[in-house]
N, CA, C and O atoms as a MOPAC input file, in Angstrom:
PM7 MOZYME 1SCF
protein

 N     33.43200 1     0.39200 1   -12.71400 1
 C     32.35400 1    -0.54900 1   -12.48400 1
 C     31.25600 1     0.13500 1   -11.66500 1
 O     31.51500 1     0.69800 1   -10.60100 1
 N     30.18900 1     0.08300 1   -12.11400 1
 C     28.99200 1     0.37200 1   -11.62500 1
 C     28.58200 1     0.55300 1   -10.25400 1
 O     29.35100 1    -0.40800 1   -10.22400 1
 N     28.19200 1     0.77600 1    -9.16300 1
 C     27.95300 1    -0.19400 1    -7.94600 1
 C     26.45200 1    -1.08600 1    -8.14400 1
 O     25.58600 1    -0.46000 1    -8.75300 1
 N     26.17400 1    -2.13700 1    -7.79600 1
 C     25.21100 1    -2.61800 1    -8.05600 1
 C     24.87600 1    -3.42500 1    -6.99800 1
 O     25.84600 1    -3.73500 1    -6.30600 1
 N     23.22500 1    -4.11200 1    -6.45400 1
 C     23.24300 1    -4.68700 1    -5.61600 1
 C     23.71900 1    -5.99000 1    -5.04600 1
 O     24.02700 1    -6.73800 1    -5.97300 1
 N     23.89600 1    -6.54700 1    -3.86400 1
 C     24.35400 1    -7.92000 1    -3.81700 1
 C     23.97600 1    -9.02000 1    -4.07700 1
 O     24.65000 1   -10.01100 1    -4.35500 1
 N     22.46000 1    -8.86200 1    -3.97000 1
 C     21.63400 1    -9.58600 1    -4.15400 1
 C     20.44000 1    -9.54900 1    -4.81000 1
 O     19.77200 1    -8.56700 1    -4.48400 1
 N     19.81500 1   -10.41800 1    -5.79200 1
 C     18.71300 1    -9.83200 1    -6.50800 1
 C     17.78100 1   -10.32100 1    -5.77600 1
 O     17.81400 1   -11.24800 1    -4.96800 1
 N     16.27800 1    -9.10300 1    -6.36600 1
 C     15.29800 1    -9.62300 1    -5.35300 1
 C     14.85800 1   -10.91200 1    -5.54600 1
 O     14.47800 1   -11.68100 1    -4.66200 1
 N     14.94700 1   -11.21300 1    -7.21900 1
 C     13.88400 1   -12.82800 1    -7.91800 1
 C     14.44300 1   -13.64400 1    -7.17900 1
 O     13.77200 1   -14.45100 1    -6.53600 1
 N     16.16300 1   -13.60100 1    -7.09200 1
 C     16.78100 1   -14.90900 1    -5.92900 1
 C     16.55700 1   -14.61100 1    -4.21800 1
 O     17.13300 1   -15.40100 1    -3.47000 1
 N     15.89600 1   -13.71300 1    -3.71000 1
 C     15.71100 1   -13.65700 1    -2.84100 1
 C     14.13300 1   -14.31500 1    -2.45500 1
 O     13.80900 1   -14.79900 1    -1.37100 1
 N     13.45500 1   -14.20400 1    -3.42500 1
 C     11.87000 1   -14.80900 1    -3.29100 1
 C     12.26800 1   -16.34800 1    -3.65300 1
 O     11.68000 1   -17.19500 1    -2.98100 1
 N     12.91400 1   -16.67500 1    -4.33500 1
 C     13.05200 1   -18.01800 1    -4.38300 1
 C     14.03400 1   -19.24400 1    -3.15900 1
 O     13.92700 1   -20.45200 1    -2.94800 1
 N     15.03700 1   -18.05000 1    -2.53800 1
 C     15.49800 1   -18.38100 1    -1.08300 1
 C     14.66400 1   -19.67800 1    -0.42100 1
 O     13.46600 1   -19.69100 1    -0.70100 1
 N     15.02700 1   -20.48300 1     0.20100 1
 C     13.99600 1   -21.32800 1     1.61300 1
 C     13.68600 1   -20.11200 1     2.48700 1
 O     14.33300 1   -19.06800 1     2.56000 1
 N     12.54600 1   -20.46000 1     3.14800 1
 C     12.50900 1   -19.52200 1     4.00100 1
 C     13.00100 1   -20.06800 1     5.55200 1
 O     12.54900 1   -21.08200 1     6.08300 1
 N     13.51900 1   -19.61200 1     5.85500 1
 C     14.51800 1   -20.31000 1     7.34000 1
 C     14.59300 1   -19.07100 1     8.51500 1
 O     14.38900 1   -17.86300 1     8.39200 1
 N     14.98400 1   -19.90900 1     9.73700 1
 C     14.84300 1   -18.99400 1    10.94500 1
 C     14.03600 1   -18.31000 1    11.65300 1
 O     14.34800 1   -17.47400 1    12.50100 1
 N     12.71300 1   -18.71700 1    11.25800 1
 C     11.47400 1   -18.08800 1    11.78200 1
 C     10.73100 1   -19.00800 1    12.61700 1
 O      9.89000 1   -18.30900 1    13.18300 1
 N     10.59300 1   -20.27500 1    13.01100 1
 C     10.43600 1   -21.34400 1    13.59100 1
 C      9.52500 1   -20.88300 1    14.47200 1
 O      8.37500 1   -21.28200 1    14.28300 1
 N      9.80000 1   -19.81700 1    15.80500 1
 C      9.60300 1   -19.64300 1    16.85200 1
 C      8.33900 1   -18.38900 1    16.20300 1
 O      7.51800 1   -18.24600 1    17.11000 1
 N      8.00300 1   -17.60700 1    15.13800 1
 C      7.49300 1   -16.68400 1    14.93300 1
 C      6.06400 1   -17.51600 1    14.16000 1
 O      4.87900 1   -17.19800 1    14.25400 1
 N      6.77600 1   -18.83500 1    13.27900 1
 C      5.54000 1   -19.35600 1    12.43700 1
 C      4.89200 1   -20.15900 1    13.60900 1
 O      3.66300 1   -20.17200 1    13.55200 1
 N      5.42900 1   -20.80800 1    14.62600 1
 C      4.75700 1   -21.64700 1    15.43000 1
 C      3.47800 1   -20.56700 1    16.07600 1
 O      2.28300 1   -20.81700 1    15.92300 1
 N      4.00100 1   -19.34600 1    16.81000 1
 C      3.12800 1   -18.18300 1    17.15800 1
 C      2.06800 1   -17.78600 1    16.31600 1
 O      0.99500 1   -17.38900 1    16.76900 1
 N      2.29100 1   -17.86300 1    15.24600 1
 C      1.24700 1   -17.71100 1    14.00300 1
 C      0.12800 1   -18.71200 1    13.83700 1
 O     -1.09300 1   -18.58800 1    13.73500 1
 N      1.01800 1   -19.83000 1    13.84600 1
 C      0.26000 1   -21.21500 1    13.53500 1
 C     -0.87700 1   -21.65200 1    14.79700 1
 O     -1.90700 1   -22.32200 1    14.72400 1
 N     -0.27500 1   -21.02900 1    15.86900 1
 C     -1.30000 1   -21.44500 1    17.31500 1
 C     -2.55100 1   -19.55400 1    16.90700 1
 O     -3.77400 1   -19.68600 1    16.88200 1
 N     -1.92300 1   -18.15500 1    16.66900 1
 C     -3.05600 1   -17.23400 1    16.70800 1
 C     -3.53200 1   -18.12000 1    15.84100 1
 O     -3.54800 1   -19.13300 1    16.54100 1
 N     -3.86400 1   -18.38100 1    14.97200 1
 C     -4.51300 1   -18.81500 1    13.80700 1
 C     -5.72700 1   -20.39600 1    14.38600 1
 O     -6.74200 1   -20.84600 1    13.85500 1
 N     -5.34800 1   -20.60600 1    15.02200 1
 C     -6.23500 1   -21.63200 1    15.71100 1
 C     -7.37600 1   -20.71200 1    16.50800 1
 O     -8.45600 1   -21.26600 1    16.71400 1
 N     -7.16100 1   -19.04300 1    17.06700 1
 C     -8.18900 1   -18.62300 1    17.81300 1
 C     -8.33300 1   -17.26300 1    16.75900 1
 O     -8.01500 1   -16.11900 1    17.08400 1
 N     -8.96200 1   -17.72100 1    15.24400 1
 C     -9.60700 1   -16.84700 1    14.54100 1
 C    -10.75700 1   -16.95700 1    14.64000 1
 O    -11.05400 1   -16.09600 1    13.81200 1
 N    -11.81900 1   -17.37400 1    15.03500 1
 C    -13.25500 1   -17.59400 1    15.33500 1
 C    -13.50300 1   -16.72100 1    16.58700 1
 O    -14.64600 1   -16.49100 1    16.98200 1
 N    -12.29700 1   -16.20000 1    17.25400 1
 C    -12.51600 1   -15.09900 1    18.37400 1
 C    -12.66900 1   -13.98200 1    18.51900 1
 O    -12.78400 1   -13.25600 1    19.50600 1
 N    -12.67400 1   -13.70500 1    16.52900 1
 C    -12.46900 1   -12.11100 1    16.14500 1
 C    -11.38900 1   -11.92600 1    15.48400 1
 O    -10.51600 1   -12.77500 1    15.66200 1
 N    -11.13300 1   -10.95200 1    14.66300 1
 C     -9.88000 1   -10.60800 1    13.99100 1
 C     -8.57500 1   -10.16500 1    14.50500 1
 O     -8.33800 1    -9.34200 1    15.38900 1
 N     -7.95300 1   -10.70700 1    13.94600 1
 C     -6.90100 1   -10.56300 1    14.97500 1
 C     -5.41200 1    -9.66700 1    13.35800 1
 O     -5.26900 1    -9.87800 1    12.15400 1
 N     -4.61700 1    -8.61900 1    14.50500 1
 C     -3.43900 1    -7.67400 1    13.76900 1
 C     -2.30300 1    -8.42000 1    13.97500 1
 O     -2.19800 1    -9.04900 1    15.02800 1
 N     -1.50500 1    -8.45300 1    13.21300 1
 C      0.06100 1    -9.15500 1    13.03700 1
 C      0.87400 1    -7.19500 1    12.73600 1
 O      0.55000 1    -6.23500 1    12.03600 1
 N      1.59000 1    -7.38000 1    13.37000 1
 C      2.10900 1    -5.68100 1    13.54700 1
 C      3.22300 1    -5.88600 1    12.60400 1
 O      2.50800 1    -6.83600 1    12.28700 1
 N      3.98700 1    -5.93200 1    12.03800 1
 C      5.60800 1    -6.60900 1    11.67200 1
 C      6.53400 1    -5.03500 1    11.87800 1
 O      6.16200 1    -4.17700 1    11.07800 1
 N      7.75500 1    -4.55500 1    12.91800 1
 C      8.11100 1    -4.08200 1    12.92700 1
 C     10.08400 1    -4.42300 1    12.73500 1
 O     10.56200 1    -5.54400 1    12.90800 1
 N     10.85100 1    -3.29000 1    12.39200 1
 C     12.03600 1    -3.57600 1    12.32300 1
 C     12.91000 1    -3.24400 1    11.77500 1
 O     12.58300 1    -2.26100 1    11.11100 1
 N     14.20100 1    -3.55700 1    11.59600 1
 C     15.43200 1    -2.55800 1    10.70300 1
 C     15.47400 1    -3.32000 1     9.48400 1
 O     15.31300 1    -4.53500 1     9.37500 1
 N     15.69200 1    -2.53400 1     8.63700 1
 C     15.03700 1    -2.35500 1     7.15600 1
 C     16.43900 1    -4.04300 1     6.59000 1
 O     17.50700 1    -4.50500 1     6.99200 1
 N     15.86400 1    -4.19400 1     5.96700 1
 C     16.49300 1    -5.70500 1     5.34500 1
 C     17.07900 1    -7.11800 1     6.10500 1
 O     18.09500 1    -7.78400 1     5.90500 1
 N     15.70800 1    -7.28600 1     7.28000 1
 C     15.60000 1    -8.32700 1     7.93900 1
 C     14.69400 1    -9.42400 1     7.28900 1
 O     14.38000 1   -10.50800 1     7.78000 1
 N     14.43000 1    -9.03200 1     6.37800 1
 C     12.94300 1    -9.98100 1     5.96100 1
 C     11.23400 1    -9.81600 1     6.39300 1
 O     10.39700 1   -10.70800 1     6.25500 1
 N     10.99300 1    -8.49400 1     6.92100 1
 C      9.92600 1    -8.52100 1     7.67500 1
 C      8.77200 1    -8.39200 1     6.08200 1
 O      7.56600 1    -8.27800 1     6.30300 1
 N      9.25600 1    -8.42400 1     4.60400 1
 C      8.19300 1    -8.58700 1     3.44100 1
 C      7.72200 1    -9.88300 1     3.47700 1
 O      6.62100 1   -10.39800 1     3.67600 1
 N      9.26700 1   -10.43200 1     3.13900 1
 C      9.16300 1   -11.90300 1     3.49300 1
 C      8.31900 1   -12.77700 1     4.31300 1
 O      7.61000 1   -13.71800 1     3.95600 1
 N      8.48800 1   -12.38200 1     5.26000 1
 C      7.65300 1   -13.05700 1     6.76800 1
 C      6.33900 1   -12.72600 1     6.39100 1
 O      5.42700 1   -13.47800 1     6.73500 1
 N      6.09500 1   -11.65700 1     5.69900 1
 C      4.43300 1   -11.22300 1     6.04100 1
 C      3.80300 1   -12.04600 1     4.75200 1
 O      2.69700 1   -12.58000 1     4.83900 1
 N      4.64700 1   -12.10400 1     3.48000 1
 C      4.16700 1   -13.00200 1     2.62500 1
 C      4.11900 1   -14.35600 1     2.64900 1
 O      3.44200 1   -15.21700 1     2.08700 1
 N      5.12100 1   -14.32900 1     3.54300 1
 C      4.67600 1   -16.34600 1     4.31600 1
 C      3.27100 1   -16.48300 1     4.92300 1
 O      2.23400 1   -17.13700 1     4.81000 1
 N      3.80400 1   -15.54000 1     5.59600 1
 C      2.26700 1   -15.46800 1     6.83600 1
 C      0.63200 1   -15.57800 1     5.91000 1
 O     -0.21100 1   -16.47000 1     6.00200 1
 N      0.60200 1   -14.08600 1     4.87400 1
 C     -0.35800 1   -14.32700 1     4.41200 1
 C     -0.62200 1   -15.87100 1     3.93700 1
 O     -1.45000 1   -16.56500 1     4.52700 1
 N      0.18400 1   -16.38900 1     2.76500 1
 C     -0.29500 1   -17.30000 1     2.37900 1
 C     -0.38800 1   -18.97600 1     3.41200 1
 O     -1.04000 1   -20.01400 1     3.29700 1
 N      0.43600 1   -18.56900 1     4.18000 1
 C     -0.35000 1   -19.90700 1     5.35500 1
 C     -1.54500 1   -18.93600 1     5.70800 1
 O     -1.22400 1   -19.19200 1     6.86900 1
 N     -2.17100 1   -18.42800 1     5.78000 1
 C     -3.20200 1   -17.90100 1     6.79100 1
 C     -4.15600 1   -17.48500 1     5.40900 1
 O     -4.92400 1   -16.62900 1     5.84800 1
 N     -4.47300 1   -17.69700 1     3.90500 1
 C     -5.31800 1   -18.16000 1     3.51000 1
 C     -6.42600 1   -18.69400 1     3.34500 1
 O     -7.58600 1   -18.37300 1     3.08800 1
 N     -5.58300 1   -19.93600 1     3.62900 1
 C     -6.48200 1   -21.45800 1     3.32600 1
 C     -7.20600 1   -21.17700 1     4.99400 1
 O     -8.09800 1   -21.96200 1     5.31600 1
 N     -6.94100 1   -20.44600 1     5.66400 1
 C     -7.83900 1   -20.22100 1     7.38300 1
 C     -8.90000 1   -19.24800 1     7.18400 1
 O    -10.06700 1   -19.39600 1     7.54600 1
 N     -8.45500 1   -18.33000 1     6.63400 1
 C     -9.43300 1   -17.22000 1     6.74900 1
 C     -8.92700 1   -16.16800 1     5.72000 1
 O     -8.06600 1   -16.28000 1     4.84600 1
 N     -9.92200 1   -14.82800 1     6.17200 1
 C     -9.74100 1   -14.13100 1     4.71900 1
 C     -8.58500 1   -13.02400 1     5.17000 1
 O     -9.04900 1   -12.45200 1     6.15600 1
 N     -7.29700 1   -12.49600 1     4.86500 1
 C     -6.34400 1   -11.56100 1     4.97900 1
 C     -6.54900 1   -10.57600 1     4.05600 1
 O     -7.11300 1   -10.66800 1     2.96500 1
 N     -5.72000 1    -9.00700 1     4.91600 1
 C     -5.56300 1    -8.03400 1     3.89900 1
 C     -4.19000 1    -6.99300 1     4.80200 1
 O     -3.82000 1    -6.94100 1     5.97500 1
 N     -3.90800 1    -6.52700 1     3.95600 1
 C     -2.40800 1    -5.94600 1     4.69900 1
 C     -2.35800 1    -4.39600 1     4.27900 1
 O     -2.81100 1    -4.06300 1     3.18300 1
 N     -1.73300 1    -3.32800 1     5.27200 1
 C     -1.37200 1    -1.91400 1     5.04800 1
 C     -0.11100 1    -1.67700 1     4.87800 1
 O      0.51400 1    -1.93600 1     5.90700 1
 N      0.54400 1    -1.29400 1     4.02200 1
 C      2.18800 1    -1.12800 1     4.22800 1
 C      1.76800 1     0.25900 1     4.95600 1
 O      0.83400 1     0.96200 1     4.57000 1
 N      2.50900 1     0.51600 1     5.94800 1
 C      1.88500 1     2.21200 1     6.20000 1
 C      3.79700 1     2.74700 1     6.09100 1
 O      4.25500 1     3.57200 1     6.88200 1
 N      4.44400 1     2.24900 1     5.25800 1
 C      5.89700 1     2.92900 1     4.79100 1
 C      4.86900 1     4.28500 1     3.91900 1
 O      5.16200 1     5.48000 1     3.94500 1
 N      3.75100 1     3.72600 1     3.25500 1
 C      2.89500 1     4.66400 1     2.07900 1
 C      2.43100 1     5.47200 1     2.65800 1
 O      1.53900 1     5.13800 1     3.43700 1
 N      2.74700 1     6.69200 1     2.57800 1
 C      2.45100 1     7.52000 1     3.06200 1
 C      0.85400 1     8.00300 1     2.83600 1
 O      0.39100 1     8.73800 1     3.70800 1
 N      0.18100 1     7.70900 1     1.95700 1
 C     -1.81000 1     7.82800 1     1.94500 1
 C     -1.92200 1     7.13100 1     2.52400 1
 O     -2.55400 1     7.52300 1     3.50500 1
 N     -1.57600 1     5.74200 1     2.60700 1
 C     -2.16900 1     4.20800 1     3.75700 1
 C     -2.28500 1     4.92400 1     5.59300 1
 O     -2.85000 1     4.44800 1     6.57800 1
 N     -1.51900 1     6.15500 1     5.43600 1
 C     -1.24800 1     6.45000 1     7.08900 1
 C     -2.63500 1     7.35800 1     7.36300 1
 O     -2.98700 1     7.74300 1     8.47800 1
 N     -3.30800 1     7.60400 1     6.17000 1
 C     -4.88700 1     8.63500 1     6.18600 1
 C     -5.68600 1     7.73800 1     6.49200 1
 O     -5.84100 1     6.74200 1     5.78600 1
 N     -6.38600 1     7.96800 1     7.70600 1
 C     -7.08900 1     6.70100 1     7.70500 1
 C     -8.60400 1     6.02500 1     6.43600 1
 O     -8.82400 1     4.90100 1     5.98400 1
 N     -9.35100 1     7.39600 1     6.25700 1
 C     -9.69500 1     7.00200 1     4.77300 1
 C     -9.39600 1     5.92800 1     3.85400 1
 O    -10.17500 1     5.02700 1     3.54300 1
 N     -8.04300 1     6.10800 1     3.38200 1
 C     -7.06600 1     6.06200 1     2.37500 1
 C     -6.88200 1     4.29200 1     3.21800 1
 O     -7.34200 1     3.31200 1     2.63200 1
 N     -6.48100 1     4.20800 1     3.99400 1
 C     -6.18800 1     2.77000 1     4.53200 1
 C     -7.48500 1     2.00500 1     4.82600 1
 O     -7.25400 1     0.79700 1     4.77200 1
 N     -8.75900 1     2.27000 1     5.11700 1
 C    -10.17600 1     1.66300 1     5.27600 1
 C    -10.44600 1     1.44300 1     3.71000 1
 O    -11.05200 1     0.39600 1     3.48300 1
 N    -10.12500 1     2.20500 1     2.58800 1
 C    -10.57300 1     2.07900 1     1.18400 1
 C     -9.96000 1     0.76200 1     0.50200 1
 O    -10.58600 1    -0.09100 1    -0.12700 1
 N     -8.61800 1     0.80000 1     0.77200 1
 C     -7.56600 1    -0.31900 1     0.70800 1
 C     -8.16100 1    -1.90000 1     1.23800 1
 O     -8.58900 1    -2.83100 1     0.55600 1
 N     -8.00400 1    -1.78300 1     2.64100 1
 C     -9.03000 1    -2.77700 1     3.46000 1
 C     -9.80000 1    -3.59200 1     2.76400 1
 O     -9.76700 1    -4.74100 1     2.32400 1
 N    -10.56600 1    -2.59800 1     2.78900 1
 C    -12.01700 1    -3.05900 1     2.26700 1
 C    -12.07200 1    -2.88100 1     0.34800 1
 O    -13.10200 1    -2.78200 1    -0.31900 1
 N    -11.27900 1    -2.88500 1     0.05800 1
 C    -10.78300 1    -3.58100 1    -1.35800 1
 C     -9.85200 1    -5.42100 1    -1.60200 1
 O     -9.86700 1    -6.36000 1    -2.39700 1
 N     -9.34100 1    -5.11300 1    -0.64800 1
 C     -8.63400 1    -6.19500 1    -0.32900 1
 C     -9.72100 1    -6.97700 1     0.43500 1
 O     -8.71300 1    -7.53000 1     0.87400 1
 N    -10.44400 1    -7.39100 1     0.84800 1
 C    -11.26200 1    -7.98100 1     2.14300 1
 C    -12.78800 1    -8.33200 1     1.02000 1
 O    -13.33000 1    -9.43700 1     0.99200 1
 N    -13.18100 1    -7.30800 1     0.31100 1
 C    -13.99400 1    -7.23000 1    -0.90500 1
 C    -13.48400 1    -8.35500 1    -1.94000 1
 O    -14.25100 1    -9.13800 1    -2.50000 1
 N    -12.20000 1    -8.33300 1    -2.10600 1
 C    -11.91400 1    -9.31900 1    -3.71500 1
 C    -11.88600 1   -10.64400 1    -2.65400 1
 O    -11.25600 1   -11.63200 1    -3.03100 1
 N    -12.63200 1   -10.68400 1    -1.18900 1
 C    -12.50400 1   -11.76900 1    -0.82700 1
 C    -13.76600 1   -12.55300 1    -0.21600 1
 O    -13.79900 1   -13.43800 1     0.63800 1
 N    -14.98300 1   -11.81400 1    -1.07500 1
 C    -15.91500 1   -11.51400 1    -1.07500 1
 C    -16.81700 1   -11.55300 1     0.05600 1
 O    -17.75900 1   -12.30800 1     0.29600 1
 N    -16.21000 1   -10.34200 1     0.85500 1
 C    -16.89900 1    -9.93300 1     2.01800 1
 C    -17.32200 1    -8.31300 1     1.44500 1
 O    -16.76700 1    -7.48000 1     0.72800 1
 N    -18.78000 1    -8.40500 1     2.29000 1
 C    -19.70000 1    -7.37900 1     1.53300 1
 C    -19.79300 1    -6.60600 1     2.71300 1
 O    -20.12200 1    -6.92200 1     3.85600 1
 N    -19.33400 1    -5.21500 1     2.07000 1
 C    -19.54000 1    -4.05100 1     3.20900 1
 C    -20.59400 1    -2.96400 1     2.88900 1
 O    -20.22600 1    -1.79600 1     2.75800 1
 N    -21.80100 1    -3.29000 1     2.77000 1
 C    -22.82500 1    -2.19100 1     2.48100 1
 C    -22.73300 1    -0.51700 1     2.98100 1
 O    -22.78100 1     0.56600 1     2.39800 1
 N    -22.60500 1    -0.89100 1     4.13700 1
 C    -22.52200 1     0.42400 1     4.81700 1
 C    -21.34300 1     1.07700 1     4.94400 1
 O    -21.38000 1     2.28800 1     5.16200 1
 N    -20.37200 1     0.55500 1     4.85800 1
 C    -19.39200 1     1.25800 1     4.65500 1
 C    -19.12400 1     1.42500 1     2.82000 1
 O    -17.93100 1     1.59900 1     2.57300 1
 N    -19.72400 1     1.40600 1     1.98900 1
 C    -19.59100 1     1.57600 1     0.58100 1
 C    -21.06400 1     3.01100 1     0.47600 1
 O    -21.20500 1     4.02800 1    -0.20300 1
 N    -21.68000 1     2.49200 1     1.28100 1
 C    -22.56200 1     4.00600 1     1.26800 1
 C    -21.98800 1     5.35100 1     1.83300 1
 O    -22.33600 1     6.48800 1     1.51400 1
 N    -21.23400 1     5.05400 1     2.55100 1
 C    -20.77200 1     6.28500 1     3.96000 1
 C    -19.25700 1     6.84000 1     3.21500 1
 O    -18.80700 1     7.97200 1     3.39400 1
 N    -18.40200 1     5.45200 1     2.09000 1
 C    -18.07700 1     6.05700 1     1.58800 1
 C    -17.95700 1     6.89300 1    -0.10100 1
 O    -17.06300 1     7.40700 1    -0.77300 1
 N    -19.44100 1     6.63900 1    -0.23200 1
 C    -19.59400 1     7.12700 1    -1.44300 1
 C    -20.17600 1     8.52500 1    -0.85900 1
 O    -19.77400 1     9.54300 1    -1.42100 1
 N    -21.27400 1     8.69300 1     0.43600 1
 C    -21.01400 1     9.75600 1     0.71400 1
 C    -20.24200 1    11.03300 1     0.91400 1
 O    -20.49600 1    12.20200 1     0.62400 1
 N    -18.92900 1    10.28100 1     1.66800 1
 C    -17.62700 1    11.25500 1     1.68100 1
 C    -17.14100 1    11.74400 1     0.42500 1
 O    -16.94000 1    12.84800 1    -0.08000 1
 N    -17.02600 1    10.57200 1     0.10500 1
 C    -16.73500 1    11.10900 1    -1.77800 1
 C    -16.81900 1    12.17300 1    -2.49400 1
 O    -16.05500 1    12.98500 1    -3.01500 1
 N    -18.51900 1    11.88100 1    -2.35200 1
 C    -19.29900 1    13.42500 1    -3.34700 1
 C    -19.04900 1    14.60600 1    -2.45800 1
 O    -18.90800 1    15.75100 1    -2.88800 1
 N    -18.98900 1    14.16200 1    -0.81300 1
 C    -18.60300 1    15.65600 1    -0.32900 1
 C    -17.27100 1    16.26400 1    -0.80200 1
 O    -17.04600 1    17.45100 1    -1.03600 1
 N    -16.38500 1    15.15700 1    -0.90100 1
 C    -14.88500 1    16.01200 1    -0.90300 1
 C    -14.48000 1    16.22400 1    -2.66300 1
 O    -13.43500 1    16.63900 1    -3.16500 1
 N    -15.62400 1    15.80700 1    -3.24700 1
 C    -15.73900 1    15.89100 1    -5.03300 1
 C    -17.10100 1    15.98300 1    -5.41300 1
 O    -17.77000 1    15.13000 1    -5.99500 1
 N    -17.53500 1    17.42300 1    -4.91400 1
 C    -19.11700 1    17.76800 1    -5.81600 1
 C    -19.36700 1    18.29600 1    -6.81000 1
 O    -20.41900 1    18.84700 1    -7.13600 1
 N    -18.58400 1    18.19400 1    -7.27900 1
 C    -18.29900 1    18.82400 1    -9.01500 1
 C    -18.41600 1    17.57100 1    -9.85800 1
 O    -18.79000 1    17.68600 1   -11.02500 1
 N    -18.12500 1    16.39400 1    -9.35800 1
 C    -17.93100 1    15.34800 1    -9.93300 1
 C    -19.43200 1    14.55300 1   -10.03600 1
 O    -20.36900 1    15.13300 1    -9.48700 1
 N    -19.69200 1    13.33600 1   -10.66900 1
 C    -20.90800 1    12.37800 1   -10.39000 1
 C    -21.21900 1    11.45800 1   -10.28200 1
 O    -21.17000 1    10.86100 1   -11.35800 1
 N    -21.80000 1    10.50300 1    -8.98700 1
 C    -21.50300 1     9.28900 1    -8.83000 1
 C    -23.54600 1     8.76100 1    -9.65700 1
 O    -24.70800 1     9.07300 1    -9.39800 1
 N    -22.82100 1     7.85200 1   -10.66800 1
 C    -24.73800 1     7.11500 1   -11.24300 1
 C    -24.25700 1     6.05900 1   -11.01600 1
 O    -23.19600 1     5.68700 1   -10.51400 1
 N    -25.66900 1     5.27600 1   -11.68900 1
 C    -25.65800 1     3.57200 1   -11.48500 1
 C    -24.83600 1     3.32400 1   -12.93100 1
 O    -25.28400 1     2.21100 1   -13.20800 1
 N    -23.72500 1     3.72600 1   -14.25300 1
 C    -23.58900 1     3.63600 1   -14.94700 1
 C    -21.98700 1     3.39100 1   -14.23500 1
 O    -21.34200 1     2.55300 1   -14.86500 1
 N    -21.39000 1     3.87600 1   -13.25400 1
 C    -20.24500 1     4.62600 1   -13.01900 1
 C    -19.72300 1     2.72300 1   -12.84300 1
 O    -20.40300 1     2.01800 1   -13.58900 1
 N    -18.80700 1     2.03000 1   -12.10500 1
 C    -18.41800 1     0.83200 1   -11.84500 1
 C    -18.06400 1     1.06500 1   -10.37300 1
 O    -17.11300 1     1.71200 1    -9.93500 1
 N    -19.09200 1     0.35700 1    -9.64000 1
 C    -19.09400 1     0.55300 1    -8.02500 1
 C    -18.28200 1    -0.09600 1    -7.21700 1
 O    -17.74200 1    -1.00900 1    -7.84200 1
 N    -17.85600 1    -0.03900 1    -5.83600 1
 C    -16.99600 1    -0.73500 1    -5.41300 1
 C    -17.42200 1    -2.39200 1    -5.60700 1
 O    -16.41000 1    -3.09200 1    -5.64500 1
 N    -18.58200 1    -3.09200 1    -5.72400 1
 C    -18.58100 1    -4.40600 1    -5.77900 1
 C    -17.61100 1    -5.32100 1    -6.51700 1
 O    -17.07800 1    -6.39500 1    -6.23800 1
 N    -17.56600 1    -4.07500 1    -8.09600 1
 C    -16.34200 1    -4.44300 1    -8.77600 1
 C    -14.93600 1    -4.24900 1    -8.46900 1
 O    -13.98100 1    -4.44600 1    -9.22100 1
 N    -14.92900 1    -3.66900 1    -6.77000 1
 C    -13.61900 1    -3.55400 1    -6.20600 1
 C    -12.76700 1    -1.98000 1    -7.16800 1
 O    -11.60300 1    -1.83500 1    -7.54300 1
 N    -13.76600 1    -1.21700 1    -7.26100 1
 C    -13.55400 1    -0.31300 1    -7.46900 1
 C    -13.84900 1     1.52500 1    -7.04400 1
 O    -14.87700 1     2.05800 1    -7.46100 1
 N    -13.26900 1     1.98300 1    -6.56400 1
 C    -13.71300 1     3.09700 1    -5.80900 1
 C    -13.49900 1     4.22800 1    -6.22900 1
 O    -12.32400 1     4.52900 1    -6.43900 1
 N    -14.66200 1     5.31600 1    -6.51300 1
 C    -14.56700 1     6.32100 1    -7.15400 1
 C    -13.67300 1     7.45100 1    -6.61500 1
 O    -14.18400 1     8.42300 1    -6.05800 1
 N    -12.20100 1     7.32100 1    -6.79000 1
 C    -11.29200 1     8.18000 1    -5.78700 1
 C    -10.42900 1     8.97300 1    -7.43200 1
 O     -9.53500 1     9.81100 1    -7.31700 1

């Protein structure tokens, strides 16, 4: 017999979500002082506690409040900071927040670290949440 896992993930997303009481209440009160500035949710911990879980609760209560975007930094490019501001501001973009200057500064970097390459007005720009990488 095979070894196989104990649990599948589809029945694990469909689980109640339970035991977090004391973590969603903490959430539920930051979330009352988002008009104070943006605020980081860190999620740290030993690997198959639920900390995906929790963060996909979290996002979707914290929605309907304001606009979210998340780094797994397990990904090893997300840890470049580049590479994690591009992400960001893709995620934060399909939520239609407009970053001018940072879509110039990084189309600049771009052509520096790819001048062989060519950025025109034909190409599909980040507005379309797309980045010439």
């Amino acid at each position: 017999m095979a070894p196989a896992p104990r649990f599948r993930r589809v029945a694990a997303l469909q689980r109640r979500f339970v035991d977090r009481e004391p973590v969603l209440a903490a959430f539920a009160e930051e979330l009352t002082r988002i008009g104070a500035g943006p605020r980081v949710f860190n999620a740290t911990g030993v690997g198959g506690i639920g900390k995906s879980r929790l963060l996909r609760e979290l996002k979707d209560r914290a929605a309907s409040q304001g606009r979210t975007a998340s780094l797994d930094l397990q990904v090893h490019s997300l840890r470049q900071q580049e590479d994690a501001l591009a992400v960001l501001r893709n995620e934060l973009g399909s939520q239609g927040v407009h970053f001018d200057r940072f879509d110039i500064a990084y189309a600049v970097l771009w052509q520096r670290l790819h001048p062989h390459l060519r950025l025109n007005r034909l190409d599909p720009g980040p507005r379309e949440g797309h980045f010439p990488c």
